[in-house]
C-alpha positions as a printed Julia matrix, in Angstrom:
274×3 Matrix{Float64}:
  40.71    3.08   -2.07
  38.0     5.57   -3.49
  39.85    7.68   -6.35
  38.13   10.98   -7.53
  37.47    9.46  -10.64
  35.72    6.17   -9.08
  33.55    8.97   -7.44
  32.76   10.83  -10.08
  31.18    7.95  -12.13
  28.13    7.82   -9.48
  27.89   11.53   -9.62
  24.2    12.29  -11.71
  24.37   13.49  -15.09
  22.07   15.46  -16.44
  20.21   12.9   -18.17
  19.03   11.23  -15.0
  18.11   14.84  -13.48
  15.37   15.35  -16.51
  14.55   11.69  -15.75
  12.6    13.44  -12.83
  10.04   15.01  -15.22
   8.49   11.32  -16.44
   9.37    9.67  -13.21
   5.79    9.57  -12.69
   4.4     8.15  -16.08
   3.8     4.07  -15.44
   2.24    3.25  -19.04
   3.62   -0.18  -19.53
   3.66   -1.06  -16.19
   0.91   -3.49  -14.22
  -0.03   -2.29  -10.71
  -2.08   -4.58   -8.58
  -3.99   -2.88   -5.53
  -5.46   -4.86   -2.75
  -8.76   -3.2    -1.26
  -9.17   -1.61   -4.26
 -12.9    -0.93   -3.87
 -12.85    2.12   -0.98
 -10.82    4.44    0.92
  -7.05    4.66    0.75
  -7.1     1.4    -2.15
  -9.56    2.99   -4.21
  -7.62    6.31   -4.36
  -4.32    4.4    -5.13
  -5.71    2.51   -7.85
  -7.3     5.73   -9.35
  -3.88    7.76   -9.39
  -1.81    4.9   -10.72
  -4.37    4.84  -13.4
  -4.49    8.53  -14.18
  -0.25    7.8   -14.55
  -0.98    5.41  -16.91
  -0.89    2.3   -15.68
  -2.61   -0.86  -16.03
  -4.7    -1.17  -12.7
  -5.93   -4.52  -11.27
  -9.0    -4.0    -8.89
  -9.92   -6.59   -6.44
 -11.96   -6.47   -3.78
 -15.22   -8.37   -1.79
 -18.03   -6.13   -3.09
 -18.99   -7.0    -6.69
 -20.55   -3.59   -7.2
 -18.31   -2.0    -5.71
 -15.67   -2.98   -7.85
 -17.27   -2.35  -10.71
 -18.18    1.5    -9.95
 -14.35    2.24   -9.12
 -13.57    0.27  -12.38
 -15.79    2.6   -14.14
 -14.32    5.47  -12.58
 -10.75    3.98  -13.39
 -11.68    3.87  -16.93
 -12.54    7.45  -17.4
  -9.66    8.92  -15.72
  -7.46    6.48  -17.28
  -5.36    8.69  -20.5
  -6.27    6.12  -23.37
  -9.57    4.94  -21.65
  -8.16    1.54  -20.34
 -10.45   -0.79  -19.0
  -9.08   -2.2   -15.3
  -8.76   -5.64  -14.44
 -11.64   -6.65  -11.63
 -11.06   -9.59   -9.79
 -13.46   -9.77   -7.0
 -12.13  -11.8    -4.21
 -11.69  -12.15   -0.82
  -7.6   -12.42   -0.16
  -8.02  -13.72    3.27
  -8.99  -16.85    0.91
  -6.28  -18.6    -0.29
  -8.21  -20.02   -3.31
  -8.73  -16.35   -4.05
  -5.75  -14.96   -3.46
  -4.14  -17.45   -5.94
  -7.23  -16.97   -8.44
  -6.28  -13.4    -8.22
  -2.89  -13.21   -9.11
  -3.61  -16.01  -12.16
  -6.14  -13.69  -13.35
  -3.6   -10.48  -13.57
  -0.75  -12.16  -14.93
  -3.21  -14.34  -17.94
  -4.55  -10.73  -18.73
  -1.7    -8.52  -18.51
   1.71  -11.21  -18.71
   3.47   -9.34  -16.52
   3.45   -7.23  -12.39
   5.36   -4.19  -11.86
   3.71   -2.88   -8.33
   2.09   -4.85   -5.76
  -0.06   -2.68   -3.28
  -1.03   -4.78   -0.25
  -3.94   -2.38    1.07
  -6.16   -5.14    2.68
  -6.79   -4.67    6.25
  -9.32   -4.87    9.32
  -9.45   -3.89   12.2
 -12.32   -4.35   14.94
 -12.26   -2.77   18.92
 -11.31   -5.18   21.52
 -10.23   -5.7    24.92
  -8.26   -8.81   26.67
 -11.42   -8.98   28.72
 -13.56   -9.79   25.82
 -14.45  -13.62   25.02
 -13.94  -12.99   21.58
 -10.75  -11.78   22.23
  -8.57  -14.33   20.66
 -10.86  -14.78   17.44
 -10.57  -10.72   17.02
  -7.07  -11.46   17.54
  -6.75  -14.6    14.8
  -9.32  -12.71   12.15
  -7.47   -9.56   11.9
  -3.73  -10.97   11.42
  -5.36  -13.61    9.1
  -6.43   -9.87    7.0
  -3.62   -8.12    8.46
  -0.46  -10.08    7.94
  -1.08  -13.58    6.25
  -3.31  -12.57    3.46
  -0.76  -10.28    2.27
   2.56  -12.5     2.99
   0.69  -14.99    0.36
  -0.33  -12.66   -2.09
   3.71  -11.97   -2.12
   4.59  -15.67   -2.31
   2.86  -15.57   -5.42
   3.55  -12.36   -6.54
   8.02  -12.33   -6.09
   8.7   -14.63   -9.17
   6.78  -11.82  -11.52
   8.27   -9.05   -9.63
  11.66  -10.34  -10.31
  11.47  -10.57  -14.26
  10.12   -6.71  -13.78
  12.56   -5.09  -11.02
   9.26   -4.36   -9.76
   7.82   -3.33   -5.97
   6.05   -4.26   -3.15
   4.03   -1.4    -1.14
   2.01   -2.3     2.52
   0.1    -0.06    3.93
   0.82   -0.27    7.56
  -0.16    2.3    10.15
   0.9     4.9    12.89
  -1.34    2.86   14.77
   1.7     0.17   15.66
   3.4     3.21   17.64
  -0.17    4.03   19.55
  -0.74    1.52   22.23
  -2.98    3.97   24.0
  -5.29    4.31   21.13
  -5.3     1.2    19.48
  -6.9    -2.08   19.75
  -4.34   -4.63   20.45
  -4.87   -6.89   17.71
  -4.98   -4.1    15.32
  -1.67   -2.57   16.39
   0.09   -5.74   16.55
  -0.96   -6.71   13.21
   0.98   -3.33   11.75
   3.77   -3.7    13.83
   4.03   -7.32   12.48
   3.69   -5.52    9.03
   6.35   -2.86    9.54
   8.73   -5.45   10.53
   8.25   -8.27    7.73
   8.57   -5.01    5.22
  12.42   -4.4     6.36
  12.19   -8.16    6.33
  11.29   -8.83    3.02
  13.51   -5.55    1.73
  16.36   -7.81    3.14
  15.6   -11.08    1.32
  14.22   -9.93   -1.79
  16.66   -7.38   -2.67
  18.17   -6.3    -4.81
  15.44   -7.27   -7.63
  12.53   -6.06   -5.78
  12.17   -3.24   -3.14
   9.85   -3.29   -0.03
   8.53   -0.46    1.91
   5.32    0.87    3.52
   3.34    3.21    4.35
   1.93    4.41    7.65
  -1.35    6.75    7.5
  -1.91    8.65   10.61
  -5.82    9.98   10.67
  -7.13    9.49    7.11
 -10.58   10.65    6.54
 -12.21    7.01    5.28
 -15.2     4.99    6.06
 -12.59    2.6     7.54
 -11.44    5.49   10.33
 -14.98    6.66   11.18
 -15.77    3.07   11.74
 -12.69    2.26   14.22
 -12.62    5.68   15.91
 -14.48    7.85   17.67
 -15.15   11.38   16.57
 -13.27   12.04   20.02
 -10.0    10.66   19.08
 -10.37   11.86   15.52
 -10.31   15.51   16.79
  -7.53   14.59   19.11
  -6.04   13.43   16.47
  -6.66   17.0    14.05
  -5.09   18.85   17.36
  -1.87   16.81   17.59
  -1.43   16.61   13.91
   1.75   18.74   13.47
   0.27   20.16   10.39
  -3.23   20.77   11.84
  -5.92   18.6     9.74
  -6.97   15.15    8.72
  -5.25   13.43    6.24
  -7.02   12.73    2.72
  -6.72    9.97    0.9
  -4.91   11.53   -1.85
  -1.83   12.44    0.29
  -1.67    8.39    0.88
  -1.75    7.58   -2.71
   0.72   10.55   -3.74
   3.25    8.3    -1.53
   2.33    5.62   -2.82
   2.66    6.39   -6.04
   6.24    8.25   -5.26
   7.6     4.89   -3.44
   6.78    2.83   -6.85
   8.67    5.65   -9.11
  11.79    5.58  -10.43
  12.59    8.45   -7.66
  12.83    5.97   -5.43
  14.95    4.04   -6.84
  17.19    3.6    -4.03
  14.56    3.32   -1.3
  13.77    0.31    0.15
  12.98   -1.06    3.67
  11.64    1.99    4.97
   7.89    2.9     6.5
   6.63    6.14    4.91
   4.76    8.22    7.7
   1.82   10.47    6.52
   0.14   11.12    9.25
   0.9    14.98    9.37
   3.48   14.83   11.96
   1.24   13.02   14.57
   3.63   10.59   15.45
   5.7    13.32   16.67
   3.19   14.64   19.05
   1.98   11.88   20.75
């Protein structure tokens, strides 16, 4: 039977109230970010690294990787060079190179960010239908599932985290290629999941954008739905990537410490209104 005293010993004290104030500093800790080179990955990479942390970027596009690497470096407080690993994770030579690489440069992983994705427009009436299908939960789903094979026995020596980046578009059949909005749902249901089977060492949540301005969005949508989109977003505009990588960078702190298995929606209330 719960006595007040057994209570009280989980009330806060003071000294995990203040805790708040550097719950957002992550020098020391190692942060890998998938699709690092554009969009929602770059600007996670680039606030993790203005934090402090050690950022690996990885992506397909040599040069790109190297201008966000540059960019990392100057934002970065002590002028830390990143970690670029270009590879394609839908590889599983890659993937594996990739995760050698960060832990022979850095000996350790605190935060893994699985940001690769793809999505392409199809219809069941399409001959390509089924290779759509295969390609983008190869990206999607499978990619990502093997980077976190690899990635669990680091995670464990660090009580570290595992971040997806799903999307509203699992919840928007009317709106979304199949494939595409399979390949989330698959996502949001392997992150409760994993949160089940990995815990309590490591936590496991994602993240669902709802309209992000991106090259990625412009090149799935059309302008059409995108305004739709800005008129049923409860809070009136298109997301920027910054309000992604803000969550992101909230789900790795210590403020969510106790948070794991959930899907972070910020998608301005969309979801809500559709």
């Amino acid at each position: 039977m719960w006595t007040v005293n057994a209570i009280t010993k989980y009330e806060p004290n003071g000294d995990e109230y203040y805790a708040v104030k550097n719950s957002r500093n992550f020098t020391g800790k190692v942060v890998l970010v998938t699709g690092s080179t554009s969009g929602i990955g770059e600007g996670i990479a680039k606030l993790f690294a203005i934090l402090g942390a050690s950022v690996v970027v990885t992506g397909r596009r040599a040069n790109e990787a190297q201008r966000v690497a540059n960019d990392i470096q100057q934002l970065s407080p002590n002028k830390q060079k990143p970690l670029v690993v270009v590879a394609d994770i839908t590889k599983t030579e890659d993937t594996e190179r990739l995760m050698n690489k960060t832990i022979e440069k850095f000996g350790q992983l605190d935060v893994l960010i699985n940001n690769v994705g793809a999505g392409v427009f199809t219809t069941i009436r399409d001959d390509k239908f089924l290779d759509v299908y295969d390609y983008t939960f190869n990206a999607n789903v499978r990619s990502g599932l093997k980077l976190i094979q690899l990635a669990v026995p680091y995670l464990e020596l660090t009580n570290g985290t595992i971040i997806g980046t799903s999307s509203i578009a699992s919840q928007l059949p009317a709106l979304t290629p199949l494939p595409y909005g399979a390949s989330k749902a698959t996502l949001d249901f392997a992150t409760r999941a994993l949160a089940v089977e990995l815990g309590p060492r490591i936590r496991v949540n994602a993240i669902s954008p709802g309209f992000i301005m991106t090259e990625a969005l412009v090149k799935l949508m059309p302008e059409s739905v995108i305004k739709m989109g800005t008129e049923k977003a409860l809070l009136k505009r298109v997301g920027r990537v910054a309000d992604v990588a803000k969550a992101a960078v909230f789900l790795a702190s210590t403020d969510a410490a106790f948070i794991t298995g959930t899907n972070l929606y910020v998608d301005g209330g969309i979801i809500n209104n559709i």
